[in-house]
C-alpha atoms as an extended CHARMM CRD file, in Angstrom:
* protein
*
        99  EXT
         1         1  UNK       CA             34.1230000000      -30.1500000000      -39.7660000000  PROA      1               0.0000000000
         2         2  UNK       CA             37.4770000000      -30.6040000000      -38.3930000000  PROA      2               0.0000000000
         3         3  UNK       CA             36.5300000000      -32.2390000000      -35.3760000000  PROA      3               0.0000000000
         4         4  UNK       CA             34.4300000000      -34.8640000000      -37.5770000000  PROA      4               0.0000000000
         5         5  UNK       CA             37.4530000000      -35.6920000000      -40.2240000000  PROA      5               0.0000000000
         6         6  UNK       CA             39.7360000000      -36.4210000000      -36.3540000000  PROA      6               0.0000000000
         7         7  UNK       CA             37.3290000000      -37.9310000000      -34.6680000000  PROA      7               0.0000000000
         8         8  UNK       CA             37.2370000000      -40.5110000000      -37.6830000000  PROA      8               0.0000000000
         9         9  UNK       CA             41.0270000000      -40.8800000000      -37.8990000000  PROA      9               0.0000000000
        10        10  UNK       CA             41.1710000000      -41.1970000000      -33.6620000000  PROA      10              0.0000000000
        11        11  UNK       CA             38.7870000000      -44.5180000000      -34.6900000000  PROA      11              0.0000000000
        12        12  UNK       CA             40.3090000000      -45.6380000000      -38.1580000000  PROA      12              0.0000000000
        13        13  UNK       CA             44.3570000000      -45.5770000000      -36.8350000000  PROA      13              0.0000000000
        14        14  UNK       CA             43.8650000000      -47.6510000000      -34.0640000000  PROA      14              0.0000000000
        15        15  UNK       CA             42.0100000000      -50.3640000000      -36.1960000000  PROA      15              0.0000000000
        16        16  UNK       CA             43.9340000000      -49.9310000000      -39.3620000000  PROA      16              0.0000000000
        17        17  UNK       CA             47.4820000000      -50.0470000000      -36.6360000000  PROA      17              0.0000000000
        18        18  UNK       CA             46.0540000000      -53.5030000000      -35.4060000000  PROA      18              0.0000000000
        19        19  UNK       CA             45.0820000000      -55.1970000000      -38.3210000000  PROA      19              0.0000000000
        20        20  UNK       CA             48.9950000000      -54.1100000000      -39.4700000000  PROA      20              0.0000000000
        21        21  UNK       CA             49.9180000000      -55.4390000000      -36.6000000000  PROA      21              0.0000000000
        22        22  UNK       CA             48.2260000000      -58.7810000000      -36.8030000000  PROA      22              0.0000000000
        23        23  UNK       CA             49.2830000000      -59.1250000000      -40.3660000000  PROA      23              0.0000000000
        24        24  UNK       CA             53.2420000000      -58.5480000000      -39.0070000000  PROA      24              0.0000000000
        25        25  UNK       CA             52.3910000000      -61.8010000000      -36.4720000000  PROA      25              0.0000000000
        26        26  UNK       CA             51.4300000000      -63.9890000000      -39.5580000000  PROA      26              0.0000000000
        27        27  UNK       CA             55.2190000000      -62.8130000000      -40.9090000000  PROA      27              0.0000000000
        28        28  UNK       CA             54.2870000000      -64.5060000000      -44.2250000000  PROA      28              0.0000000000
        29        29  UNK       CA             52.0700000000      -62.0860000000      -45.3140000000  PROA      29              0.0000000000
        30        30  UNK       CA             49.8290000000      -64.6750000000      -47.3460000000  PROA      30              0.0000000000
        31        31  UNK       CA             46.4960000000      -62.5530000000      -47.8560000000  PROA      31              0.0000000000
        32        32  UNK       CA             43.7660000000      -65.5800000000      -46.7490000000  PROA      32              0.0000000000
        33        33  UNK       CA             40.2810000000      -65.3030000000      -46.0830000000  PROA      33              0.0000000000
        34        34  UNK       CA             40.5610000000      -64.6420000000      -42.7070000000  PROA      34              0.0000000000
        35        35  UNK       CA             43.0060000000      -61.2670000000      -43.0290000000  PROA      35              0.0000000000
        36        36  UNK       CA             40.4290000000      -60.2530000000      -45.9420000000  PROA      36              0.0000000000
        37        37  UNK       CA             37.6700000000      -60.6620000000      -43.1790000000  PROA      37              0.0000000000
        38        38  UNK       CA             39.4760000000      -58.4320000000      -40.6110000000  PROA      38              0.0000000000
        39        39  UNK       CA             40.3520000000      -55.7760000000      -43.3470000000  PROA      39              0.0000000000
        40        40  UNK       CA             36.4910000000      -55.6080000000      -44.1250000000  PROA      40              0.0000000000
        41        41  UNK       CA             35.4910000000      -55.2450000000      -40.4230000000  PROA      41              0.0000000000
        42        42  UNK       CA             37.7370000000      -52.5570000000      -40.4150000000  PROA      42              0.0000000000
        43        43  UNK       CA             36.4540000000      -50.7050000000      -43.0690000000  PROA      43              0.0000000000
        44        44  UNK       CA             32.4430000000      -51.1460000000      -42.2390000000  PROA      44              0.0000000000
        45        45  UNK       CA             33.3830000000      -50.0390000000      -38.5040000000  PROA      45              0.0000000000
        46        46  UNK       CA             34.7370000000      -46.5380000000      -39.9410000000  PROA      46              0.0000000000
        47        47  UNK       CA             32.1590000000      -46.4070000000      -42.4330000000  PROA      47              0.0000000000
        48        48  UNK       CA             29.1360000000      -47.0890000000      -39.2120000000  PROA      48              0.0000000000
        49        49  UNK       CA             31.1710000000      -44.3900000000      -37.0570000000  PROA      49              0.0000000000
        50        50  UNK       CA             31.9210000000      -41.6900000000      -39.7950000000  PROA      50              0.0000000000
        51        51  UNK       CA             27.8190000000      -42.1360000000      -40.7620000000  PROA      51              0.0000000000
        52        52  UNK       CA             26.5750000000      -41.7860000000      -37.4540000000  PROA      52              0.0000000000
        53        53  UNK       CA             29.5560000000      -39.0870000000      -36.5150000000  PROA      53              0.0000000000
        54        54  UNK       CA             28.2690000000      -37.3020000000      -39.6300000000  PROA      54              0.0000000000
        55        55  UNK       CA             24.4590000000      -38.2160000000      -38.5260000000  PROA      55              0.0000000000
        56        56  UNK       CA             25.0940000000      -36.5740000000      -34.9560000000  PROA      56              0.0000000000
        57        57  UNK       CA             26.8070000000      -33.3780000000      -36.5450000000  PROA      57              0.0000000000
        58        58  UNK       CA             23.5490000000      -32.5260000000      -38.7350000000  PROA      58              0.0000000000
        59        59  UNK       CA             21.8370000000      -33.4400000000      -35.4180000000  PROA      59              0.0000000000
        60        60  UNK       CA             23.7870000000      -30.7090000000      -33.7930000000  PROA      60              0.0000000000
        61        61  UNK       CA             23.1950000000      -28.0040000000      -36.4930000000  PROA      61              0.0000000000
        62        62  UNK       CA             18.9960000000      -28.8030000000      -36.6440000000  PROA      62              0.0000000000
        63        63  UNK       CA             16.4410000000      -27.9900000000      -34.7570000000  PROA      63              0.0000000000
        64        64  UNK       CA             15.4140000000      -30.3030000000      -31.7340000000  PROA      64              0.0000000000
        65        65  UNK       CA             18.2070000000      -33.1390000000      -30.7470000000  PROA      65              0.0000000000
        66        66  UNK       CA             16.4450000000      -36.0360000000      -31.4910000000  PROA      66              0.0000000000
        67        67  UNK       CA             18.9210000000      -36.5380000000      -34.6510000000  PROA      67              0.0000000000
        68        68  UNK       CA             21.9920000000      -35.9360000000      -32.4070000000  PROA      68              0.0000000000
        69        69  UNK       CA             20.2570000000      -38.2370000000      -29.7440000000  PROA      69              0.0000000000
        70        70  UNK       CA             19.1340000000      -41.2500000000      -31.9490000000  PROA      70              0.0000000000
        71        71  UNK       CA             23.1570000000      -41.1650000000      -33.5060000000  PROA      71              0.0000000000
        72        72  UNK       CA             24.8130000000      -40.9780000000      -30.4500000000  PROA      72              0.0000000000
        73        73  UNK       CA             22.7880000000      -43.3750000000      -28.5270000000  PROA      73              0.0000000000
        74        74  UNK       CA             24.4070000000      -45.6910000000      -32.3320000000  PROA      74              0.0000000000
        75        75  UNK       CA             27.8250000000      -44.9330000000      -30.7480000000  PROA      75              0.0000000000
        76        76  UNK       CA             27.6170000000      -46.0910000000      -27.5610000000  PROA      76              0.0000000000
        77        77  UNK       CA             26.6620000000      -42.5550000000      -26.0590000000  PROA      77              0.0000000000
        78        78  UNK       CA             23.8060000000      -39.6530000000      -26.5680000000  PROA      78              0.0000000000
        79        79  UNK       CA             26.5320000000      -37.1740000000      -26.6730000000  PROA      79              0.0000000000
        80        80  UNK       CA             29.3950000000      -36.3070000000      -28.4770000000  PROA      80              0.0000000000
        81        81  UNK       CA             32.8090000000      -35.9030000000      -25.7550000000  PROA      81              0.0000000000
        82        82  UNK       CA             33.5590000000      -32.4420000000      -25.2420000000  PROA      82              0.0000000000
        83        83  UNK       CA             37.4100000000      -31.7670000000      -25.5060000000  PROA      83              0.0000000000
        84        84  UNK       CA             39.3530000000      -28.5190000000      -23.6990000000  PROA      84              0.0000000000
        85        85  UNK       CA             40.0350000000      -25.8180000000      -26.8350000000  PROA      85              0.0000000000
        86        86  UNK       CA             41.4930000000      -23.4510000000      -24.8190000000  PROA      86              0.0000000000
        87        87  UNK       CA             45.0400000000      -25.2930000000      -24.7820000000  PROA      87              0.0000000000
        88        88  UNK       CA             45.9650000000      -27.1900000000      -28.2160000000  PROA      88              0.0000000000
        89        89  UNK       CA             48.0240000000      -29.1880000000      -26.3020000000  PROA      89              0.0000000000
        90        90  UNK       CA             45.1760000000      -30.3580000000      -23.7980000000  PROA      90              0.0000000000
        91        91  UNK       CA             44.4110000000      -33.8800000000      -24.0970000000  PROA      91              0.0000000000
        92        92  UNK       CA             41.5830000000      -33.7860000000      -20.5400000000  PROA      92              0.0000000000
        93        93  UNK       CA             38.2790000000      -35.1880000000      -21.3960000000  PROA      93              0.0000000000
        94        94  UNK       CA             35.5740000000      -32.7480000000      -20.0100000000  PROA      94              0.0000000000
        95        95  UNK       CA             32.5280000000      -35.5930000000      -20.9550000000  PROA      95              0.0000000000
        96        96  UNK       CA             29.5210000000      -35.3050000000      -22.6420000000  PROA      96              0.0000000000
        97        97  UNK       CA             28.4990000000      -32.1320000000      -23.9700000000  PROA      97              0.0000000000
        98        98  UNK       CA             25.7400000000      -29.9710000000      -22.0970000000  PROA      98              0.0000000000
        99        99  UNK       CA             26.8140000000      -31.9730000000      -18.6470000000  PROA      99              0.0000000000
């Protein structure tokens, strides 16, 4: 479950980090329909990934991978990225599980 809760936050601090970002450029900080727009985006793109993330996990632990499959083909890809665990310190993608 740990790998689901920072998956999630490696999607949900880059977003959150530009919307900050883009509400520094404004400098006046007025809250107007179209920051309220971006701060919803935000939020329903974490909510899609951490369902489908959470979607793909159940797919992992069932039987079959049609589950896992059908929620990573939602993200962009049919498998989850495999990271090194050997080293904590490794960042080296190793790419798509059971490849």
């Amino acid at each position: 479950m740990t790998g689901l809760f920072i998956s999630i936050m490696r999607t949900l601090v880059p977003l959150v980090a530009g919307w900050v970002i883009s509400l520094a450029l404004w400098a006046g900080i007025d809250v107007d329909s179209q920051q309220v727009v971006t701060a919803v985006t935000v939020l329903l793109a974490v909510a899609y990934y951490a369902l489908f993330r959470v979607l793909e996990l159940l797919g992992q632990r069932a039987r079959g991978d049609l589950l896992q499959r059908l929620a990573g083909f939602a993200l962009g890809w049919a498998r989850p990225p495999a990271y090194v665990a050997d080293d904590p310190m490794a960042t080296t993608y190793r790419g798509p599980v059971g490849t």
